[in-house]
C-alpha positions in Angstrom: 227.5 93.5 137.6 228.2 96.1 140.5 225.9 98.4 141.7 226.1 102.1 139.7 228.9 100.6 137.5 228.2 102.0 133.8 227.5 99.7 131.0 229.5 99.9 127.8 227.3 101.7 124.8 227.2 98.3 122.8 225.8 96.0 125.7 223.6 98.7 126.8 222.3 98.7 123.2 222.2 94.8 123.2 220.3 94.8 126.0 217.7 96.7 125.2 217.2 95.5 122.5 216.8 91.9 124.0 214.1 92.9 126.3 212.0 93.6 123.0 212.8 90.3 121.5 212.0 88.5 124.8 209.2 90.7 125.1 207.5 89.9 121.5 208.5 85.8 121.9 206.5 86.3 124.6 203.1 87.4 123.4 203.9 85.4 119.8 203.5 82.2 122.5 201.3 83.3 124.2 198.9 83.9 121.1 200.3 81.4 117.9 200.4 78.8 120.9 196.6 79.5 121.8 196.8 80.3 125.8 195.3 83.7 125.1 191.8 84.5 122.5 192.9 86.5 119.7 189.6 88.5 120.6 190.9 89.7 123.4 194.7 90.0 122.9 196.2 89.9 119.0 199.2 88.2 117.5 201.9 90.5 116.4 201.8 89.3 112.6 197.9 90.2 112.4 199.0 93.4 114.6 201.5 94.4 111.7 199.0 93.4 109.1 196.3 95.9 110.8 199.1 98.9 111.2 200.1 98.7 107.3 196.5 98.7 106.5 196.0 101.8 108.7 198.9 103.7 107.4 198.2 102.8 103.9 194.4 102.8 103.3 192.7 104.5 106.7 194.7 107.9 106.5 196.6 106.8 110.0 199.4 109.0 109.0 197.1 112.2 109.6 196.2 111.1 112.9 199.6 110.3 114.0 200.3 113.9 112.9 197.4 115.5 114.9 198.3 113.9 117.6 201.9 115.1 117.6 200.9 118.4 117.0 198.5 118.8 120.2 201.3 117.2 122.4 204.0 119.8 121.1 201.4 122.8 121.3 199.9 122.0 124.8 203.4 121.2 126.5 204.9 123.9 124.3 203.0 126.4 125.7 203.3 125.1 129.2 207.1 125.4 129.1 207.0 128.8 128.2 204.8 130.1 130.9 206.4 127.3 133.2 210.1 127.8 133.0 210.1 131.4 133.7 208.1 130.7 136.8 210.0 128.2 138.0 213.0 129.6 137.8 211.5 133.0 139.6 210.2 130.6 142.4 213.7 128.7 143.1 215.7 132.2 142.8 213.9 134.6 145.2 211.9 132.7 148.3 209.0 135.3 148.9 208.3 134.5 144.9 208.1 130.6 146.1 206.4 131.1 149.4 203.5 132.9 147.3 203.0 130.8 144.4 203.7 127.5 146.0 201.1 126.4 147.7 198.4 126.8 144.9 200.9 125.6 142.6 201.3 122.1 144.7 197.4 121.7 145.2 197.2 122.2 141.4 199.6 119.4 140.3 197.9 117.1 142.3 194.5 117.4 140.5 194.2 115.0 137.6 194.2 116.6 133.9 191.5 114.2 132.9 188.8 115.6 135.8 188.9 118.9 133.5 187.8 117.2 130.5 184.2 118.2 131.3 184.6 121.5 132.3 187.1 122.1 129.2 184.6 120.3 127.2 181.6 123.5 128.4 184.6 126.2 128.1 186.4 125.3 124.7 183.7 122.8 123.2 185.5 119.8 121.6 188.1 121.1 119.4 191.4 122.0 119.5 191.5 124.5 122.1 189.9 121.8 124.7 192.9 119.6 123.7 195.5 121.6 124.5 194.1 123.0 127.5 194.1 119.6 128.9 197.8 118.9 128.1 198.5 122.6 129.8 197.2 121.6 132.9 198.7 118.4 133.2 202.2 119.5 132.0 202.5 123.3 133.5 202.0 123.1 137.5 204.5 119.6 137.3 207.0 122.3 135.1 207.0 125.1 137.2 207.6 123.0 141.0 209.9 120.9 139.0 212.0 123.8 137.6 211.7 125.5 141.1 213.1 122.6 142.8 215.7 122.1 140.3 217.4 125.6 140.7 216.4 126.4 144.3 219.1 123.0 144.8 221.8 125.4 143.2 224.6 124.6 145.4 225.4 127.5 148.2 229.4 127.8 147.5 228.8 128.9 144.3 226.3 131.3 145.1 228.5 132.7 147.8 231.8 132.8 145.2 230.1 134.8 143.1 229.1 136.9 145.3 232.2 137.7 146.6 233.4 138.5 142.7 230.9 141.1 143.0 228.0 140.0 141.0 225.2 141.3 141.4 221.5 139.8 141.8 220.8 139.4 138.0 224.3 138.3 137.4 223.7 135.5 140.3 220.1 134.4 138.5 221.8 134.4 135.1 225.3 133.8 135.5 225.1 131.1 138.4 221.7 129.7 138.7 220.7 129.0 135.1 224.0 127.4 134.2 224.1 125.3 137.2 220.6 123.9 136.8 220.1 124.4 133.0 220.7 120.4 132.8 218.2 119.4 135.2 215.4 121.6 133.8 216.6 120.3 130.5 216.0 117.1 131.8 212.7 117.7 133.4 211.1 119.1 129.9 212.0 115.8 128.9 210.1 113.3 132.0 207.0 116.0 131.6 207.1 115.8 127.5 206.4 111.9 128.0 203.4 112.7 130.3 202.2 115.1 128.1 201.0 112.0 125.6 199.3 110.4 128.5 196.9 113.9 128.7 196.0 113.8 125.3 195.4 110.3 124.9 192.6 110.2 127.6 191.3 114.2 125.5 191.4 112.0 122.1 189.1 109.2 123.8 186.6 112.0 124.2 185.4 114.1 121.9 187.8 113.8 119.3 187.7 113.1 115.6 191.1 113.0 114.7 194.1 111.3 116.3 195.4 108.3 118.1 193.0 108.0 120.9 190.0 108.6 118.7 191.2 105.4 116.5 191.7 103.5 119.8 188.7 104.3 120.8 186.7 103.4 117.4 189.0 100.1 117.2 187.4 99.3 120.8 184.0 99.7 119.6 184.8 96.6 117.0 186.6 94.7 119.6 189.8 95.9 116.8 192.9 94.7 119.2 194.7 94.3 116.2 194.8 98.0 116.1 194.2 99.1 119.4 197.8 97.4 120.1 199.5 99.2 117.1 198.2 102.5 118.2 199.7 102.0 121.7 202.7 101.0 119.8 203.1 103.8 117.7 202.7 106.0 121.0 205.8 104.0 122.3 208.2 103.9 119.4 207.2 108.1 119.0 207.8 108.4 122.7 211.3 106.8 122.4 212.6 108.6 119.7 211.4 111.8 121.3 213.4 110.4 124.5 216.8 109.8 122.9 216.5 113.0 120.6 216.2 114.9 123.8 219.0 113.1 126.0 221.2 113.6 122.9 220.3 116.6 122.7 221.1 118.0 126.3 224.4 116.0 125.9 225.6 118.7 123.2 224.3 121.5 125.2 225.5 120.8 128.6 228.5 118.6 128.1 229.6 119.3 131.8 226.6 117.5 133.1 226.2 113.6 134.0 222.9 113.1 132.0 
């Protein structure tokens, strides 16, 4: 093992797939063997137990599927307005200099602080949902995506240039291929913070979705279910993750993803 020497596909595989094995022998011990109250942390048979009975008999499917939805609407609809932005903001510098500095104080404000306020604006339905994943997934996008193609490297820039392109031929011809695999994979770190935002909108207000059957399994002190729910957030998140790597591997084969 060598620093930044690649790993075959199979052992990386095998390893991964260890660190969940280790990972569950762990908290089996920890609860068959009686060191931790099954009050406060489950076992993973009762856990599995729980989760069938959810999906089966307590409609968990639909909430899964609510959930879903407000992540891909909310970060949908960030990307769209985002992307454009961004890309405006790393191509042409008085475009940057204006938007920039609002657009760094906004990321930094928490999505979760707007809860109230969204709460008074929207109410508690769906709108209020999705406005929360906007503003934690848009102002991240758009620096992000300005970053990403402002780094365009110079000698290209120049060569085309000299081909005599022009300055919508440099934006389209130059800067979005060079950086399309970096925004690619930006869309993909934001789409993961994205659940975080509407987990904490589901523990508030909500009557539908993950977080609002976290949040009712809390009430009767349900880890059982609490855990699945976090673990059904994980396994949605990873298969989200490798769709998306595979994904930008078709589309930008020149790229080191």
């Amino acid at each position: 093992m060598r620093p930044l020497q690649p790993v075959a596909p199979g052992a990386r595989i095998a390893l991964g797939i260890s660190f969940f094995v280790l990972f569950f022998a762990v908290w089996a011990f920890a609860t068959f063997g009686g060191y931790v109250s099954k009050t406060f942390l489950a076992d993973p048979v009762t856990m599995v137990r729980s989760g069938y009975d959810l999906l089966v008999n307590q409609g968990f499917m639909k909430d899964i599927g609510m959930t879903v939805w407000r992540v891909l609407g909310g970060f949908l609809i960030a990307a769209v307005l985002a992307v454009p932005l961004g890309v405006l903001m790393g191509a042409y510098k008085p475009i940057e200099a204006f938007f920039e500095p609002f657009v760094s104080f906004a990321r930094y404000l928490p999505a979760s602080a707007f809860i109230p306020l969204l709460i008074l604006w929207a109410g508690i339905g769906e709108a209020q949902k999705l406005a929360v994943i906007f503003i934690g997934s848009f102002f991240q996008l758009v620096l992000m995506m300005a970053v990403s193609v402002g780094n365009t490297r110079r000698d290209l820039v120049e060569a085309a240039y000299t081909l005599g392109a022009g300055d919508r031929g440099i934006v389209t011809r130059v800067l979005l291929p060079s950086s399309a695999p970096e925004i690619a994979e930006t869309l993909r770190m934001v789409l993961g913070w994205a659940w975080t935002y509407v987990i904490v909108a589901e523990l508030i207000g909500a009557s539908s979705g993950i977080g609002h059957m976290i949040t009712d399994s809390q009430a009767l002190l349900a880890t059982d279910q609490i855990i699945f729910g976090i673990i059904v957030i994980g396994v949605i998140g990873l298969v989200t993750d490798f769709a998306f790597k595979a994904l930008n591997k078709k589309l930008f084969p020149w790229a080191r993803l």
